[in-house]
Structures are given as C-alpha cells and as structure tokens.
C-alpha positions in Angstrom: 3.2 14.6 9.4 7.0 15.4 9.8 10.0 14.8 7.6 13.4 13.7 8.6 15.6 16.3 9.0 18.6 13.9 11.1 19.3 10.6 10.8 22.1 9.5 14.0 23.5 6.4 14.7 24.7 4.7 17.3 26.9 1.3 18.1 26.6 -1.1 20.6 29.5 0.0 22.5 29.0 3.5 21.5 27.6 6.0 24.8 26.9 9.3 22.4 24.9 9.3 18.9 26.8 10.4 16.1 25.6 11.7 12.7 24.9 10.0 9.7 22.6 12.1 7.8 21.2 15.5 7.4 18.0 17.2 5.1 16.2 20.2 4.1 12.9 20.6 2.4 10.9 23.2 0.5 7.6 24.9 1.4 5.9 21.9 -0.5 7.7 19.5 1.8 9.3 18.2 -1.1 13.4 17.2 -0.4 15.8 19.9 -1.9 18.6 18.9 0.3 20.3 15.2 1.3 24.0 15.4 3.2 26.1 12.9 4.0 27.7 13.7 7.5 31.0 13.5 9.1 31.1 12.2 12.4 31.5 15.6 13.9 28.5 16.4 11.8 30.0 18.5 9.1 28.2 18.1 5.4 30.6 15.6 3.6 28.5 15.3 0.7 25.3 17.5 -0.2 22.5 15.9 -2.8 20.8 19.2 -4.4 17.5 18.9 -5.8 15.6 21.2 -7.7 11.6 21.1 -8.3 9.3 22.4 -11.0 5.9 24.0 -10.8 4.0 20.5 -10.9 6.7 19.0 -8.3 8.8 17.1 -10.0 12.2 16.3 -9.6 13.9 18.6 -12.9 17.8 18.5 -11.1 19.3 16.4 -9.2 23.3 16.8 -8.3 26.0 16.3 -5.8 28.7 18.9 -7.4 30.4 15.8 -9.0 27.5 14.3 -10.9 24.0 15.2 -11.7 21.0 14.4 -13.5 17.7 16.2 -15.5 15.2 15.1 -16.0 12.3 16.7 -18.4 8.6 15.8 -19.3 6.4 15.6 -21.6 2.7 17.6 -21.6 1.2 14.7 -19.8 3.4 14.6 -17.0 5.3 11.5 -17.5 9.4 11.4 -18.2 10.3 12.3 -21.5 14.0 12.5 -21.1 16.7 11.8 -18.4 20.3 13.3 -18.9 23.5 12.5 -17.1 26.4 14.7 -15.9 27.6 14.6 -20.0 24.4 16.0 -21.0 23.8 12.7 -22.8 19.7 12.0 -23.3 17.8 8.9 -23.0 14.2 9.7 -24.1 11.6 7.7 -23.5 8.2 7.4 -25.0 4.3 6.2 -24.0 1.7 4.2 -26.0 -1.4 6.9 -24.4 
C-alpha cells in the first residue's frame, strides 16, 4: 500500500495540474511531514510531526502553533498542550 506524497489540482478550464499539497513519511509509514503548496509548488506552510517509540503522535507544529501530546502507561492520552504550554489532562475509568 502507498501513501500520498502529492496531492494536484486542476480546474475545468485549467490545461496543466498545479499543486496543492505535499508529504513525507518515516520508515514506519507514519506522516512526519504535511505542506501546503504554492502554485509553483514551493512549501507555503509545513505541518511537522514527531512520533514516539509506540507511534504516537507526541508533536505536532507548523512553526506558528503546535501541540503535545503525552500518555499515560496504558497508552491512552493523558494530556494535550497548546502552543502556551497550557495542559488539558484527561483521565479513564479502566
């Protein structure tokens, strides 16, 4: 199975594709990279995500904002902070 690495667009009345979209992925196919292209297809924006040993999303940013995440022994979200570093934790009935 492949992953997406372009997404292109194209209008009715338009002859050549253009860009929308670009990504990257690890070695575990999991997305580290999301860009939002120009329609030249130069990165406008870039969406950065980082990974931990069990595969889970631990940082997510786009150099203006970003987002951690950390969890608990079982796996499961345990806190989500914002670009601030404020927390929202969150619990389980297990």
């Amino acid at each position: 199975m492949g992953e997406v690495e372009l997404v292109e667009r194209r209008a009715a009345n338009q002859l050549k594709r253009e860009p929308v979209a670009a990504f990257r992925y690890d070695a575990k196919r999991n997305p580290i990279s999301a860009c939002l292209l120009t329609q030249t297809g130069k990165r406008q924006i870039e969406t950065r995500i980082r990974y931990n040993t069990y595969n889970q999303p631990t940082n997510i940013t786009n150099g203006q904002t970003s987002a951690t995440a950390i969890y608990n022994r079982n796996g499961y979200l345990s806190q989500l902070g914002d670009s601030f570093e404020q927390f929202t934790s969150f619990e389980y009935d297990l």
